[in-house]
N, C-alpha and C positions, 0 to 999 in steps of 0.2 A: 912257778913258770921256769922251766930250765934255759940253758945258756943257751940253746940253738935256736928253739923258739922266739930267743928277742932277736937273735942275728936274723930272722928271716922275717921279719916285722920290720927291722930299722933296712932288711934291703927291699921288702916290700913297699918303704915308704919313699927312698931313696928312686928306684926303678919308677915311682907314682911325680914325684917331683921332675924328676926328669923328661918324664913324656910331656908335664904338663907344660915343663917348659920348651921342649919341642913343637907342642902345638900352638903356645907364643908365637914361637918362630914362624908355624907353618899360617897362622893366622895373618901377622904383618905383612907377610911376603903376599900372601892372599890380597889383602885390604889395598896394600901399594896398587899392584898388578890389577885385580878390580876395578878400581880407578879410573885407571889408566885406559882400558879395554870398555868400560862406559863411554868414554869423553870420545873414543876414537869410531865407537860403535855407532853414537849419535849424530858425529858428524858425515859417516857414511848413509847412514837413515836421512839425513837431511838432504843430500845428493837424491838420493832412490828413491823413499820412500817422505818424502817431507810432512805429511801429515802425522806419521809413524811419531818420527822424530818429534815433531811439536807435543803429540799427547803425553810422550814419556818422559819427554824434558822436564813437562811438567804435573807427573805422574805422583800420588798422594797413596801413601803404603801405611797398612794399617799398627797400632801400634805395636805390636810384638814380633811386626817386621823383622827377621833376621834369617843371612846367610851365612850358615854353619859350613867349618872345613873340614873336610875329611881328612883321614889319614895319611892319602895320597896328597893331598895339597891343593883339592879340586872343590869348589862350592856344591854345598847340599841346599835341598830347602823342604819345608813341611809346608804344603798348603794348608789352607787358613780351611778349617774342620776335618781336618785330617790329621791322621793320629800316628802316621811315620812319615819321615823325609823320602823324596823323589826314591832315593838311590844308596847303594851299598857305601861303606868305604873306601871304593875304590870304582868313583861312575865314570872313567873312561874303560878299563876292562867290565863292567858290566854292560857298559853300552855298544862294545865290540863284538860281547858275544850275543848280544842283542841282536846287529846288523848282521853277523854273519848266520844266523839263522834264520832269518826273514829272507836273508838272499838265497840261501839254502831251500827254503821251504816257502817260497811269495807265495799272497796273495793277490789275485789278478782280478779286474773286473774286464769282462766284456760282454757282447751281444752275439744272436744268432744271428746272420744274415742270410740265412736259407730258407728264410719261413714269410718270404714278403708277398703277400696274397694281393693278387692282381684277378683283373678280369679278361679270359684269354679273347675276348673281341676290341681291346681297350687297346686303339693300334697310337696311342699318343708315344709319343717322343720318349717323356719321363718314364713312361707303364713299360715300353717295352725294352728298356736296358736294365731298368729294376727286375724286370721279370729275367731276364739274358745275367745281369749279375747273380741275383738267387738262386740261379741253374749252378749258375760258375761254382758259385760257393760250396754248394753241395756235391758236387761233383770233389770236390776239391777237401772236400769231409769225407769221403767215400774212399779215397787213396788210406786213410787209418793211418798218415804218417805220425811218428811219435811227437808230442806237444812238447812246449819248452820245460825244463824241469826248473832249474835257477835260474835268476835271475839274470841278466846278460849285461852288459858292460854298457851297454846303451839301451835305453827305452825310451817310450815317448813320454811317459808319464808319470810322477809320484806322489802320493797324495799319502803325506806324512797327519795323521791322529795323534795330537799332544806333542805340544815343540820341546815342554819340559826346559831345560836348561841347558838343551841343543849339544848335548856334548855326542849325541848320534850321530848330525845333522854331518858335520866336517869326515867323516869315518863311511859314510853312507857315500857322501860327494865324492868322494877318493876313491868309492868303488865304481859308481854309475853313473851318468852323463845322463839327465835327465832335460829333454825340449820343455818339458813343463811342471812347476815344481808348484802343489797345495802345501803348503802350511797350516794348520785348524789346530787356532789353541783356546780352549774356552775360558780359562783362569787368566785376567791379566796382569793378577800380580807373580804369575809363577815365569809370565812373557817379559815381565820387570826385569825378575834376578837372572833373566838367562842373558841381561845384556852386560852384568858384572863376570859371566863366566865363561862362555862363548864369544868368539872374533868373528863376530857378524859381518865385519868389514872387510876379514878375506875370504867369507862364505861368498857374499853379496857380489864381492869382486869377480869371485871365481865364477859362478853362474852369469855374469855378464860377458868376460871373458870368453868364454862358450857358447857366447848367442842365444841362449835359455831366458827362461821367462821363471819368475818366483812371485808366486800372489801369497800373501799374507789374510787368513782371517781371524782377526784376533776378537777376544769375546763373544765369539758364535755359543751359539745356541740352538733350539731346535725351531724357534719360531724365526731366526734369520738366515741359517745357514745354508740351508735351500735356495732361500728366496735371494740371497747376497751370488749364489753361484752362476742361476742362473741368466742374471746381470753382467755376470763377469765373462759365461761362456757365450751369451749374444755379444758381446763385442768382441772376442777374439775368436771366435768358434769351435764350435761343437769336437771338433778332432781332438782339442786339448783334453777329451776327458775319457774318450770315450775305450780307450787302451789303458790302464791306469794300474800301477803298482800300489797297494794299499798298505800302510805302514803303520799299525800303532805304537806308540812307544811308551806311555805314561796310561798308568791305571784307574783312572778316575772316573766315575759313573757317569760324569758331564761324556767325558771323549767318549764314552760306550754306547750312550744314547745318538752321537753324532753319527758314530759307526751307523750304526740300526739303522737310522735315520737315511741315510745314504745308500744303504741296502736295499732297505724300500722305494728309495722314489730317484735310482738312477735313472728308471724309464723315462721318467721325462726330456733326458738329454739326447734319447737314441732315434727319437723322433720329432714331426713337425718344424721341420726345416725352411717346410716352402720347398716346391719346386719350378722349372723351366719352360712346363705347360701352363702350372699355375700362373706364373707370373707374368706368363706375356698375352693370358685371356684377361689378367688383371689391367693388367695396362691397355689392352684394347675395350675392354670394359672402362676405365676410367677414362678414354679420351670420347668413347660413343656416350656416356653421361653429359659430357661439360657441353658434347657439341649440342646435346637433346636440351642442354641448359636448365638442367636439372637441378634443385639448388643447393650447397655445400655445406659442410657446415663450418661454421667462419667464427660465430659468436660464442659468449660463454656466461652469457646472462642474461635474465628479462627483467624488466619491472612488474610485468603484466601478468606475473605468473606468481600463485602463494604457492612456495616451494612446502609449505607443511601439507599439500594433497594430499592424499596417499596414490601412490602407485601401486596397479597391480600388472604384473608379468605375470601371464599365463604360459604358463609351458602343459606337453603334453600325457604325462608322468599320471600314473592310476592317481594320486594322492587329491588331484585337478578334481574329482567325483566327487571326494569329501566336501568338499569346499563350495561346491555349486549351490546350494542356496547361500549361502552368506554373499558369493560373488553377486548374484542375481540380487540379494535385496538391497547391496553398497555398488552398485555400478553407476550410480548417477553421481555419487561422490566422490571416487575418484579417476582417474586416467587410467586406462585400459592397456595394455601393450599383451599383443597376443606376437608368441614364439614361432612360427613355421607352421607346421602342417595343423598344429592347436587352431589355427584361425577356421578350420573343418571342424573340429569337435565343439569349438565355442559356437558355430552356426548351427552347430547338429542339435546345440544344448538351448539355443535361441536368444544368442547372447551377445549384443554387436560389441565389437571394440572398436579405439578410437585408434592404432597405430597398427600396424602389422610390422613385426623387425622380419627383417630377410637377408642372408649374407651368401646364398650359394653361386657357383659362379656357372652350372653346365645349364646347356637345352633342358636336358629334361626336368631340371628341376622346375624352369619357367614353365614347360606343357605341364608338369604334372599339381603346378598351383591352378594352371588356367580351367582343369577337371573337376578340382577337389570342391569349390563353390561354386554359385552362381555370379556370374558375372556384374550383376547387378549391387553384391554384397563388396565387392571391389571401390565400387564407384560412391559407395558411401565411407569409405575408411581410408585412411593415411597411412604414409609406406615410411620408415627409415629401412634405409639399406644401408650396407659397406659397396663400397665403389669397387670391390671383385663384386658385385652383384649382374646378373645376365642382363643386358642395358634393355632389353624388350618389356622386363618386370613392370618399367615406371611409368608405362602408358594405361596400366589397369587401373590406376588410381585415384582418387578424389585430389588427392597432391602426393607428392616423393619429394623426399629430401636423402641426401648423402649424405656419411659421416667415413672419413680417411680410417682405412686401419695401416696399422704401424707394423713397417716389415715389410713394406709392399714396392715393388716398382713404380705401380699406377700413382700411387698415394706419393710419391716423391715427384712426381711429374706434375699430378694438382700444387706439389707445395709450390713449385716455380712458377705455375700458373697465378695460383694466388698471388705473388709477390707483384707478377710483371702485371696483371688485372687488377687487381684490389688493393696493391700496397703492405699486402700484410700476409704472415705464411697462414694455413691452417691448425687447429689442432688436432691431437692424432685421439681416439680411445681409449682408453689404454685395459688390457685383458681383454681384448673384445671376442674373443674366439678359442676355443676351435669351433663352437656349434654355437648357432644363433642366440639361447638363451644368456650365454657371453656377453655378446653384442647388447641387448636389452637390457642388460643389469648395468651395463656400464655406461649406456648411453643417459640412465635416468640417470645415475650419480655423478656423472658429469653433468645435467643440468642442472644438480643442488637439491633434487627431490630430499628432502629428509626421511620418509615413511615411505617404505617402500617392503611389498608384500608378495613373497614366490609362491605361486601357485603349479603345482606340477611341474616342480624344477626337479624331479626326483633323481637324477644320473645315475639311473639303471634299475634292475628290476626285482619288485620283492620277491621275498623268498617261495611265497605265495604261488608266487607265479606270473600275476598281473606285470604286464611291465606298458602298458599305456590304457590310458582313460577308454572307458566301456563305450564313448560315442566317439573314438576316432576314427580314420581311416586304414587304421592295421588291425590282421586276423588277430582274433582273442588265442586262436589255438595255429602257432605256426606250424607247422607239421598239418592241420589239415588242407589237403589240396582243393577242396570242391567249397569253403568256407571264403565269400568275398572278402577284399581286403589286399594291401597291401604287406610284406613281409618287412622287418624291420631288424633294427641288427643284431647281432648274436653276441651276447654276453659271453665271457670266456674264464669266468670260475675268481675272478678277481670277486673284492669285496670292499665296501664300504661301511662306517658305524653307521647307523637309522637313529633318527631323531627315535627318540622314548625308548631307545634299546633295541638290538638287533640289528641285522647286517641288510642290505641291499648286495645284490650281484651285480657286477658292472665290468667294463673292459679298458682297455685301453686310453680308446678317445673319450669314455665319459670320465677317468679318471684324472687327464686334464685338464677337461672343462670342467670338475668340481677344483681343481685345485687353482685355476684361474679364478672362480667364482669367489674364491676363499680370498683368494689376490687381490682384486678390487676392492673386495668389502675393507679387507685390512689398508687399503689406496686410499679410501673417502671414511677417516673415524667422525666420528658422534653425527652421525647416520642411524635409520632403526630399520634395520633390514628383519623382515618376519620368516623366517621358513616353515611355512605350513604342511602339516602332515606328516607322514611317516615317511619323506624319500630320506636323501643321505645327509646326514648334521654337515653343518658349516659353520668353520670355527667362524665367528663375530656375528652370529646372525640368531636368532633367539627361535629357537624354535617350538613350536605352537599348534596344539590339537586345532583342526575348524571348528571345532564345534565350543572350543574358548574365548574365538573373537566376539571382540564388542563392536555394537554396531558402530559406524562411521555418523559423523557430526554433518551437517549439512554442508556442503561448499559452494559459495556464489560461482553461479554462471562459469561450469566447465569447458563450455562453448570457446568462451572469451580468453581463456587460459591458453588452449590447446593453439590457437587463433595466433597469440602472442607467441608462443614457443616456437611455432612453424615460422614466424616474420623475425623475430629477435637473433634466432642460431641460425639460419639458413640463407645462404645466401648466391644467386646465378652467378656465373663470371660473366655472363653475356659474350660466348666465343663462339663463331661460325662454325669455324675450323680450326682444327690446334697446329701449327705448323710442324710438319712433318721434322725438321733438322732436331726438332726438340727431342727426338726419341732416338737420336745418337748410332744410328745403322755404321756409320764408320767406326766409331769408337767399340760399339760392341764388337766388329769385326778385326781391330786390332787385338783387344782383349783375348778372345776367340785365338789367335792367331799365334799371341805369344803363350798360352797356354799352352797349347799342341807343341812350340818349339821345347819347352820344358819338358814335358811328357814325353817325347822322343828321345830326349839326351838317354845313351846308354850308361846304366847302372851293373856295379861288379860285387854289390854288398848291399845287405836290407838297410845298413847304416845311411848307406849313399841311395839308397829307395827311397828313404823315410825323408832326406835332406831336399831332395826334388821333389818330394809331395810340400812338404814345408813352403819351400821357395813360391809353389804354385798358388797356396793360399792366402800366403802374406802379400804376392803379387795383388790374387782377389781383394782382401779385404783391405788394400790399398787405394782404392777407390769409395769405399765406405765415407758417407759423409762430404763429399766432394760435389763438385758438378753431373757427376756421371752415376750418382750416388744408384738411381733409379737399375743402371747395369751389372751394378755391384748384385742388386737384389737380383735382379734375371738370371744371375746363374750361383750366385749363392749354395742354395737348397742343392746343384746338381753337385756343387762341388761338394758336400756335406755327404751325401747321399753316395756317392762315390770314395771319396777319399775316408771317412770314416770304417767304412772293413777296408780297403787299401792298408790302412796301417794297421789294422786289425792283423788283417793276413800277415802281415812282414813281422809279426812279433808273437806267432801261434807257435811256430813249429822251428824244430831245432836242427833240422839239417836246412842250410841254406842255399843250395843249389833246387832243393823242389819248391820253397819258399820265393825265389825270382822266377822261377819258371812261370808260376801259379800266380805271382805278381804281375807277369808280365800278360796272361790272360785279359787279368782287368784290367790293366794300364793300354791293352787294346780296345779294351769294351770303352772306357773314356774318353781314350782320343775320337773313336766313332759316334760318342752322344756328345762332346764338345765340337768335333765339324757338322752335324745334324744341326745344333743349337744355330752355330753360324749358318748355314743356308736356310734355315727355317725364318731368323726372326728378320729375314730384310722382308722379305713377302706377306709377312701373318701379322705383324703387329697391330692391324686393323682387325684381323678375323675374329669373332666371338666362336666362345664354347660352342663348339657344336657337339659335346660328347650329348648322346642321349638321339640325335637325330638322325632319322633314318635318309 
């Protein structure tokens, strides 16, 4: 070994001593400063987020727990099966060039709102500004102005994938003024170490500072992350998502699948609002019930009933064919619930039921039930409806009972009624819609049925072709015109998995009544919900050939059952007349009034656009829950429906003078459907659906 060779050894070990004793250093300074940035972190969490702060105060980290420091002086960490740390050496310059390429190059969610399909004789209030804004829009798409490239200094929206150890988050906030900030971190122990390395307490300040809103979902997953959001966007509303800058920052398969996850089923945010037509035929439909003395539903238990019956829900779905002898040879053993227009094909098939559910709220749905049977099969069967149900429905009956759905005007008006008659509010549904078979799935598991069996629940149509039962009232072949029969809806290339493999085609709206159906079932566990057939699988629900059930066990006297359920849940108010002050015509006309003052103020920046939409909402959703709660819901759905492309528009296009112009279109079309609303609802709140009548 020669002489230089040891001098470059004893300084190679020299130069190894030394760093290591520099990262001593950078360690201590770390661990002090840690500390410190914990204790301060937590007690700002305990201000904002108090539950936040309780879990991680007292937060259990797995043994090999540890925050490693980087070179730069900044904490690292390695998720727990994962086989490198977060971040480079140096994760505030990696996280800069992280943010300044994302801003460079966003990703944007949004909708079309030029494709809103209306019927051009549909001369309602809501149809015809929807149709008048969808014109707007497209026209407004046809100018080719150039779209936003980066990012802009203010948006409405960020919806940050993987918090990571947030050293983005501060870097990100210094660039963009965000109204509404997601957070989605699936790892909570990686949400742990970011409270040792991040100043969450002058994030948290800063976005308060700014009048911003920050939702945290810490430990999502794919079975709650959905379901958690849209809880969070029914209470503050739908606008908060629907403009949204999407930010990954951490590579984890967990945050990938969230992504995906989110890609797939934003559509449920972009619709089913409720609208200003709906809600105020709901609310004259709910007070023409109470006055018919129709009866509620109030209770949430019987004695008189063995909840182990089985139920069957008949919907109208090809898969209802398979199933028809086993229905026919167990119908005397369990309770029958026939879905809409099924209560025709169960007659066709020769098959009485004991319930018929019905939620529609127009004329012609009520003419076109009074066609479909004889009137005679009426008079032997029982009705549950939702109280938007058309109030003429519940005179064909053997008896009607009402059940509140949630969201509603009508339904916040029964709740006062209830209190001021009965003593006690009602209960709501819950998933009860958007299509009748909702409503039925959720009304049995609300009364404790345990065994409970979908019979042509299929949401939507096999590939086959069939897309309802060979004895219903819709053409087998739609395209033929000289083929009796009604038409039914048109599937639009969407898909669903099929029990035993394979897809069903489905659309829109069936895609949220499967994913509602999915909702309940996961609402009511150790339940045994069956889905029969080949329609679309539903997670918690076991799905099952017909031709694998076993027969049904005898059950006493269904009579006596059914007898108890209609006496025990249901109950009159016993009210003549609902007092008119109760449906708040002043109040709505305030509302009304100061909304329009809002919407007039002039604006010199989409900033200052988007700020006056803001103001208008949080005005609405300011009555949420209150006395007037019912008014809140009335115009709700128009302000969703409206203000959602509003800020849509104000955050498309990058020259901002055609951007106000193009804003200031629709900020006319609104001010016109919110004075409509006002003259409309002092004279109509009595009036029923007459869509459908000639």
């Amino acid at each position: 070994m020669n002489e230089k060779s040891i001098e470059q050894q004893i300084q190679s070990l020299d130069d190894k001593l030394s760093e290591s004793l520099e990262h001593q250093k950078r360690e201590a300074i770390f661990a002090e400063q840690a500390n410190e940035r914990f204790a301060k972190n937590i007690a700002c969490f305990e201000k904002y987020y108090p539950d936040i702060a309780k879990s991680f105060s007292e937060f259990s980290v797995r043994d090999d727990f540890c925050i490693h420091v980087t070179k730069s002086g900044h904490g690292n960490f390695v998720p727990k099966d994962c086989g490198a740390p977060l971040y480079s050496d140096d994760p505030i310059a990696q996280s800069e060039a992280q943010v300044e390429l994302n801003i460079k190059k966003p990703v944007y969610c949004a909708t079309d709102y030029t494709s809103y399909e209306t019927n051009e004789d549909d001369e309602r209030i809501h149809v015809r500004y929807m149709r008048s804004l969808s014109e707007s829009m497209e026209q407004i798409q046809e100018e080719k102005e150039p779209q936003l490239g980066s990012l802009p200094a203010h948006f409405p929206t960020g919806i940050i994938f993987g918090i990571g150890l947030g050293y983005h988050l501060e870097i990100l906030f210094n660039r963009v003024n965000f109204e509404y900030i997601f957070l989605v971190e699936p790892d909570l122990e990686i949400f742990f170490a970011s409270l040792f390395c991040t100043d969450w307490y002058e994030l948290i300040e800063q976005v308060d500072e700014r009048g911003g809103n920050m939702f945290f979902q810490l430990g999502a997953d794919t079975n709650t992350f959905i379901k958690d959001l849209e809880v969070l966007v029914e209470r503050i509303g739908a606008f908060s998502l629907v403009r949204s800058f999407c930010y990954q920052h951490t590579p984890q398969s967990e945050v990938v699948q969230l992504i995906q996850q989110w890609s797939r089923e934003y559509f449920k945010f972009q619709f089913g609002h409720g609208f200003f037509n709906d809600a105020i035929t709901g609310l004259s439909h709910s007070i023409h019930l109470v006055e018919k003395n129709a009866p509620i539903l109030t209770g949430n238990q019987s004695t008189g009933i063995d909840l182990s019956t089985p139920v069957f829900i008949l919907g109208n779905g090809p898969s209802l064919d398979e199933a028809e002898a086993f229905i026919k040879a167990n119908k005397q053993n369990a309770i029958l619930l026939a879905a809409g227009t099924s209560i025709a094909t169960l007659y066709n098939k020769g098959i009485e039921v004991d319930f018929h559910i019905l939620v529609e709220r127009p004329y012609s749905n009520y003419k076109i039930f009074g066609d479909i049977v004889p009137e005679e099969v009426y008079k032997k069967t029982n009705l549950i409806g939702l109280n938007t149900l058309y109030p003429d429905n519940i005179g064909r009956y053997k008896w009607a009972g009402i059940a509140g759905k949630g969201s509603e005007a009508g339904t916040f008006l029964l709740e006062i009624l209830g209190h001021t008659e009965l003593g006690k509010g009602i209960p709501l549904i819950p998933y009860c819609n958007p299509v009748v078979a909702n409503a039925a799935l959720s009304f049995a598991l609300y009364a404790g049925f345990k065994n409970i069996y979908l019979f042509g629940i299929d949401n939507g149509n096999l590939l086959t072709g069939e897309h309802h039962s060979k004895d219903s009232i819709y053409k087998k072949d739609q395209d033929d015109e000289d083929e009796e029969g009604m038409l039914c809806l048109k599937m639009d290339g969407k898909y669903l998995p099929a029990n035993f493999g394979g897809q069903v085609e489905t659309n829109d709206l069936f895609m949220m009544a499967h994913s509602q159906l999915e909702s309940v079932i996961d609402y009511y566990p150790k339940r045994t919900v069956y889905n029969v057939g080949n329609g679309a699988k539903l997670t918690g629900a076991y799905e099952i050939p017909a031709e694998e059930l076993l027969p049904l066990p005898t059950k006493a006297d269904k009579s006596a059952q059914i007898e108890s359920l209609k006496a025990d849940f249901f109950t009159p108010f016993n009210v003549d007349k609902i007092n008119d002050e109760l449906v708040g015509v002043k109040g709505f006309n305030e509302i009304c009034d100061h909304i329009l003052s809002l919407a007039k103020q002039p604006v010199k920046s989409r900033v200052e656009a988007s700020e006056l939409l803001m103001r208008q909402a949080r005005y609405v959703y300011s009555f949420k829950n209150t006395a007037l709660n019912h008014l809140f819901h009335m115009i709700k759905g128009a302000l969703l429906y409206y203000h959602c492309p509003m800020l849509t528009l104000l955050y498309t296009y990058k020259d901002e003078d055609f951007t106000l112009q193009s804003y200031q279109k629709l900020n006319d079309l609104w001010q016109g459907y919110v004075s409509e609303m006002k003259d409309f609802y002092k004279d109509n709140y009595r009036e029923k659906c007459d869509l459908g009548k000639d």
